[in-house]
Residue frames as qw, qx, qy, qz and C-alpha x, y, z in Angstrom:
[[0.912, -0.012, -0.212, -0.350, -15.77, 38.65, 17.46],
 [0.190, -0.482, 0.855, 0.021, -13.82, 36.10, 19.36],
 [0.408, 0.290, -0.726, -0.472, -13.53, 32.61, 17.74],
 [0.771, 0.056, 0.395, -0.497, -16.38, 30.28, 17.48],
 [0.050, 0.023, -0.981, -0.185, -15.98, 26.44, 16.23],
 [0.727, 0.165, -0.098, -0.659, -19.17, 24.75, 14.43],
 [0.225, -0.039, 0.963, 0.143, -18.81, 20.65, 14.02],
 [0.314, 0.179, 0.931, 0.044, -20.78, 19.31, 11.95],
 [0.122, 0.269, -0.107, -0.949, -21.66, 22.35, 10.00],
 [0.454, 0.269, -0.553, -0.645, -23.03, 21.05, 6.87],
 [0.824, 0.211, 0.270, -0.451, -25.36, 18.59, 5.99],
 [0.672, 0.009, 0.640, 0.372, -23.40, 14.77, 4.01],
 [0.596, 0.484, 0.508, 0.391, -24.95, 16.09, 0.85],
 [0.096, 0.993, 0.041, -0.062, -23.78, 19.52, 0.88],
 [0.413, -0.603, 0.577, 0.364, -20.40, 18.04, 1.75],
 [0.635, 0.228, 0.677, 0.295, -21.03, 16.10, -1.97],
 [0.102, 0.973, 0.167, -0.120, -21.84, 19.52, -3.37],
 [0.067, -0.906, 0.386, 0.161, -19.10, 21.14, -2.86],
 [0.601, -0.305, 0.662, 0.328, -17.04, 17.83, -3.94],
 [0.608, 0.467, 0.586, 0.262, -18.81, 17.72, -6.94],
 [0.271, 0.962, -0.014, 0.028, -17.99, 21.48, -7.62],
 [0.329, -0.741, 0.534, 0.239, -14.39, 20.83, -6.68],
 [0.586, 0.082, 0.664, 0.458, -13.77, 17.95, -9.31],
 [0.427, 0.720, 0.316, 0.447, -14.58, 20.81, -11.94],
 [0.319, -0.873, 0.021, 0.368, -12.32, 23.79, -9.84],
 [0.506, 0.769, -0.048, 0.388, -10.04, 26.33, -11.99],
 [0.535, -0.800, 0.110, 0.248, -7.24, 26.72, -9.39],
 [0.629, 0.560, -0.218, 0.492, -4.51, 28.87, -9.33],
 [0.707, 0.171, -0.323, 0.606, -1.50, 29.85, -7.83],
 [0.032, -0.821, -0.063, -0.566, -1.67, 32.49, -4.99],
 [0.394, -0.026, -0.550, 0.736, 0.30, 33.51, -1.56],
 [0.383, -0.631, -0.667, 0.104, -0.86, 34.91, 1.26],
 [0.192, -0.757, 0.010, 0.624, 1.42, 38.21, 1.15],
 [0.425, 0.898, 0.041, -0.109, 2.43, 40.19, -1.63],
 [0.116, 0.669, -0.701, 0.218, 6.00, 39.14, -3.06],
 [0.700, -0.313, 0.633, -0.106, 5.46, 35.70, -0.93],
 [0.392, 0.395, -0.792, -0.250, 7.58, 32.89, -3.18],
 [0.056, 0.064, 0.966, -0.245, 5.69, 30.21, -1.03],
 [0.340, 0.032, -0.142, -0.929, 2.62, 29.64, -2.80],
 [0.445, 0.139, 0.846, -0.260, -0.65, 27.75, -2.53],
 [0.009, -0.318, -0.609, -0.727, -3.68, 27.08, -5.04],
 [0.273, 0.235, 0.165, -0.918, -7.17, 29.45, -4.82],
 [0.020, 0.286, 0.775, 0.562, -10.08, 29.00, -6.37],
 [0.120, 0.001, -0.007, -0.993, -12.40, 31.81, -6.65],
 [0.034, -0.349, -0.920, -0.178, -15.79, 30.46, -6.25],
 [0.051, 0.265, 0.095, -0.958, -17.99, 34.24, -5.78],
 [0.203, 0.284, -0.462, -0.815, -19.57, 34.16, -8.37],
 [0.388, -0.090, -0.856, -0.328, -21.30, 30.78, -7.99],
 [0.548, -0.438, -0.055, -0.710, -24.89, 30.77, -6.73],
 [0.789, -0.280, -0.501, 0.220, -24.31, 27.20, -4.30],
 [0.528, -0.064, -0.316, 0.785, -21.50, 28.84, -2.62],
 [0.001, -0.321, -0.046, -0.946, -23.03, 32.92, -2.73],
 [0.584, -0.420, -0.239, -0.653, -26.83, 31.77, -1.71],
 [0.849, -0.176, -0.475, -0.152, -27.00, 28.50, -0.28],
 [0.735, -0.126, -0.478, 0.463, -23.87, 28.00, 2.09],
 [0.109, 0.214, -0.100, 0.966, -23.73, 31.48, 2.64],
 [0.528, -0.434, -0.299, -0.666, -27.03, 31.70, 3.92],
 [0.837, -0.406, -0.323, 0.175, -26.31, 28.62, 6.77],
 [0.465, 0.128, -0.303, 0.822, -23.04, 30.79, 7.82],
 [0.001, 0.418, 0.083, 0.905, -25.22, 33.90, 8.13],
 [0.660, -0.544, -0.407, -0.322, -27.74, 32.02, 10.56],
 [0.791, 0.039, -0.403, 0.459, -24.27, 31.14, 12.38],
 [0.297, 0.112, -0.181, 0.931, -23.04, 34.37, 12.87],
 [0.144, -0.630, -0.632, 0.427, -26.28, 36.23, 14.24],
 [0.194, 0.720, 0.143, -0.650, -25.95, 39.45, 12.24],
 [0.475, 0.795, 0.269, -0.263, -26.09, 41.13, 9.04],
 [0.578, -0.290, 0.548, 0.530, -23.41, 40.13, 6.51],
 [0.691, 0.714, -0.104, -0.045, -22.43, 41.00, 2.74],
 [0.849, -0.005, 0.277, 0.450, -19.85, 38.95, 1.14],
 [0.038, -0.793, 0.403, 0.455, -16.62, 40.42, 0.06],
 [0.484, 0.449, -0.737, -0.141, -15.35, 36.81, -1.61],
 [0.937, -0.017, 0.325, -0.127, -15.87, 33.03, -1.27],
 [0.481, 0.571, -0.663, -0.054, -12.50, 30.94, -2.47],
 [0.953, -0.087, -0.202, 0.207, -11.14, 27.02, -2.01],
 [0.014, -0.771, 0.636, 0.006, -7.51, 27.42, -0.42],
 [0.979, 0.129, -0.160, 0.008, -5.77, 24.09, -1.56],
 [0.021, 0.764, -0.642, 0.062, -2.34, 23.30, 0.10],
 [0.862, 0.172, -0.454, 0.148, -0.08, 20.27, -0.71],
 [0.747, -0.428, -0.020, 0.509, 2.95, 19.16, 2.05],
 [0.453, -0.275, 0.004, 0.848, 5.00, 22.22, 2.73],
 [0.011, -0.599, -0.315, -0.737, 2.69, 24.83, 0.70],
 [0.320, -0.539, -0.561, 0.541, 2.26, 27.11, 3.96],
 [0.027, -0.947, -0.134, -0.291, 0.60, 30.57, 4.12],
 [0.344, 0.404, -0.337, 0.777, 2.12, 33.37, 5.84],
 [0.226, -0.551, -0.557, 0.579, 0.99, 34.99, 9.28],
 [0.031, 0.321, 0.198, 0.926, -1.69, 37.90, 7.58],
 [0.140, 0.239, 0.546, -0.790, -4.68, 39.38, 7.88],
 [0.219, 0.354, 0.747, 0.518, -7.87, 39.52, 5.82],
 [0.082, 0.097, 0.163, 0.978, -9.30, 42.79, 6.26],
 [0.406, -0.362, -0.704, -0.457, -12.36, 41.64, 6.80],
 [0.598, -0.415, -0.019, -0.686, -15.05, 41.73, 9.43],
 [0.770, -0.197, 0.552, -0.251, -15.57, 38.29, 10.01],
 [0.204, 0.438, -0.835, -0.262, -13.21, 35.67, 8.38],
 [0.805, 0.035, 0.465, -0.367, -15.32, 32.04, 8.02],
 [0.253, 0.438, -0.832, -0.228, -13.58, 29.00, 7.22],
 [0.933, -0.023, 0.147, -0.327, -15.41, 25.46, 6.21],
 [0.080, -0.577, 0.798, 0.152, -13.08, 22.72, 6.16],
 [0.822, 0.311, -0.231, -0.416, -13.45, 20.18, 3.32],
 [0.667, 0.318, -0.673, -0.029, -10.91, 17.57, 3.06],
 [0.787, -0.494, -0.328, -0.175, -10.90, 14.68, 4.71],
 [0.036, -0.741, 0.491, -0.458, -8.27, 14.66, 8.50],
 [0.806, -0.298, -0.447, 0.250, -6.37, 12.64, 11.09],
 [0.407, -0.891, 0.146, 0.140, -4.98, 14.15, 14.14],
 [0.765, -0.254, 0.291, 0.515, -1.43, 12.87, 12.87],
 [0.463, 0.693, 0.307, 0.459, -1.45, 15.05, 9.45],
 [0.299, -0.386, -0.105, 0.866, -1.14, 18.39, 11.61],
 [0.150, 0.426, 0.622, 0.639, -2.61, 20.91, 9.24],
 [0.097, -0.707, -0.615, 0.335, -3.93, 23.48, 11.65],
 [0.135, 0.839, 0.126, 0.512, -5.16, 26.92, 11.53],
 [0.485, -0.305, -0.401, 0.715, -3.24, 29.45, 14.02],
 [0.032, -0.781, -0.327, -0.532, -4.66, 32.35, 15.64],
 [0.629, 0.179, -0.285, 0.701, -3.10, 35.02, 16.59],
 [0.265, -0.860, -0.436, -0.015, -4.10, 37.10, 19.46],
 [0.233, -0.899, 0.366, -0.056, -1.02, 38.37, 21.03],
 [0.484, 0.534, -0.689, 0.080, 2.13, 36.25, 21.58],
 [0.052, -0.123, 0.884, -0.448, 1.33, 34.65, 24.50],
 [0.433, 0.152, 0.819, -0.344, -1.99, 33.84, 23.26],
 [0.233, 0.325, -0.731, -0.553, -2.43, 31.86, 20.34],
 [0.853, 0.144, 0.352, -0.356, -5.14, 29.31, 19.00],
 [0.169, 0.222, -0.879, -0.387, -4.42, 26.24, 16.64],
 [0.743, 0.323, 0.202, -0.551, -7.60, 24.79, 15.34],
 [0.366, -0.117, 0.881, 0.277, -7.39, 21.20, 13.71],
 [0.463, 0.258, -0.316, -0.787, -8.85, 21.22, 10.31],
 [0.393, 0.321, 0.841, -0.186, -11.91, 18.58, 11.24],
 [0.018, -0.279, -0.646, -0.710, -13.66, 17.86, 7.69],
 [0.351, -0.529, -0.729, -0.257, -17.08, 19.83, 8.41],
 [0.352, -0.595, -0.515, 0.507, -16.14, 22.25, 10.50],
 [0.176, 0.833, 0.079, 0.518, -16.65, 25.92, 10.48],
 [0.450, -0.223, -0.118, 0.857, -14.29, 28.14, 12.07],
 [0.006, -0.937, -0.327, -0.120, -15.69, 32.07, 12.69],
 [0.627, -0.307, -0.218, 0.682, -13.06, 34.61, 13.46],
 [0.084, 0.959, -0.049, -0.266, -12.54, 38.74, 13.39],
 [0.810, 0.435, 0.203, 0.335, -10.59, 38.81, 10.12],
 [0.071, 0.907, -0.206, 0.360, -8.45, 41.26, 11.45],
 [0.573, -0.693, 0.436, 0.039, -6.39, 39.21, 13.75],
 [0.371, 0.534, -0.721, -0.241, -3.49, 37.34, 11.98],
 [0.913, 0.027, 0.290, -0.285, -3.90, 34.05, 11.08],
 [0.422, 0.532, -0.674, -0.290, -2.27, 31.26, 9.09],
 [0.917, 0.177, -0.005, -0.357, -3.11, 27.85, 7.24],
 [0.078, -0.604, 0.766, 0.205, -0.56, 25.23, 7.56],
 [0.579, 0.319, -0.633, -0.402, -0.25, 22.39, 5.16],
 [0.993, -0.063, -0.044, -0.091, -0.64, 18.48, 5.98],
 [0.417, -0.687, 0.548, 0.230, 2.62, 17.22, 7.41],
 [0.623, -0.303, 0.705, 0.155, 3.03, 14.53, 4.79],
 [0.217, 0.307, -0.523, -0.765, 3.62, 14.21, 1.09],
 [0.033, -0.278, -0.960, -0.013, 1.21, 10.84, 1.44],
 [0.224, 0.523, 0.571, -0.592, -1.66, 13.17, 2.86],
 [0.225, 0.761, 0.597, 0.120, -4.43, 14.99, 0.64],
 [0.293, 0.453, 0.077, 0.839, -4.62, 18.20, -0.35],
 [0.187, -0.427, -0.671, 0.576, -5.67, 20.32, 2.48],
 [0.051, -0.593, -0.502, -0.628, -8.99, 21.79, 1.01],
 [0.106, -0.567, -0.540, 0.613, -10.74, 24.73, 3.52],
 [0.102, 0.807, 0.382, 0.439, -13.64, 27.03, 1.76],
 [0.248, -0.460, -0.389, 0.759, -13.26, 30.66, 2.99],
 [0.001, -0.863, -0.496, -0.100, -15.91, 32.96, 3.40],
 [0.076, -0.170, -0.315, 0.931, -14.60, 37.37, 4.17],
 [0.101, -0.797, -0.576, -0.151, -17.58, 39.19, 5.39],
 [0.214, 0.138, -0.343, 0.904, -18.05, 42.69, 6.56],
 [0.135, -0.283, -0.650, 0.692, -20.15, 43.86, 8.90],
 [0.169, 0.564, 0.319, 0.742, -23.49, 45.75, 7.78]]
C-alpha cells in the first residue's frame, strides 16, 4: 500500500465523539520498542463499539478492501515524549489525528521507505493517514512545552 492522506476525514461531531470519549480515557504508559525508557501514554480503545463499528467502518470505505481489526488505541505525546523508528506488523497502519495543530509545533509522522526516501506528514487535526504497517515509522512530539498533547487515534489492520 503506498501512503494515502484523507483531510477532512471525519464529520465536526464525530470529532466531539471522540473528545467526549477522551475526557473519560484510562491512559497509560507505553514505548514504542521493547526496553525503550522514552515513553508515551496509550489508550486502548478496542473494545469500544464508537471506535470498533462506527469509525472503523468510514476507514474501511477508505481503504477499498476487506479489513479485520487487530487494535484501535489514542497515542498521547507531551514535548519531548518521542516514539522510536518501528514497525507495526500490520497490514495497513491508519492514523486519525485528533488534537488540535499549527505548522510551527512540528509534530510530524515520518515514513520510512529507504534512506533516501522518507515522508513527514504534519499532524492536521482530521486527517487520516493510510500506510503498509510494515514500513518503519515514527510519531514525534509537539516542539513546545506550551503546545497540547499530541493526540493521533491508530487503527492496525490486516488484510483478509
Amino acid at each position: 500500500m503506498d501512503i494515502k492522506i484523507i483531510d477532512n476525514f471525519i464529520k465536526s461531531y464525530d470529532l466531539d465523539e471522540i473528545n467526549f470519549q477522551l475526557s473519560q480515557a484510562n491512559w497509560k504508559l507505553h514505548s514504542s520498542l521493547p526496553g525503550d525508557s522514552d515513553s508515551f501514554l496509550m489508550w486502548d480503545v478496542s473494545h469500544i463499539k464508537y471506535f470498533n463499528k462506527t469509525l472503523y467502518n468510514k476507514i474501511q470505505r477508505e481503504i477499498g478492501v476487506d479489513t479485520e481489526l487487530e487494535r484501535i488505541y489514542f497515542n498521547g505525546q507531551h514535548s519531548g515524549r518521542e516514539g522510536e523508528l518501528h514497525i507495526d506488523g500490520c497490514d495497513i497502519t491508519a492514523l486519525i489525528y485528533i488534537s488540535e495543530y499549527h505548522p510551527n509545533w512540528g509534530g510530524f509522522t515520518q515514513i520510512v521507505h529507504s534512506i533516501e526516501e522518507q515522508f513527514i506528514v504534519p499532524p492536521v487535526q482530521n486527517r487520516l493517514l493510510l500506510f503498509d504497517g510494515n514500513m518503519y515509522h515514527k510519531g514525534y512530539s509537539y516542539s513546545y512545552q506550551k503546545c497540547p498533547m499530541r493526540i493521533s487515534l491508530a487503527y492496525k489492520l490486516k488484510i483478509k
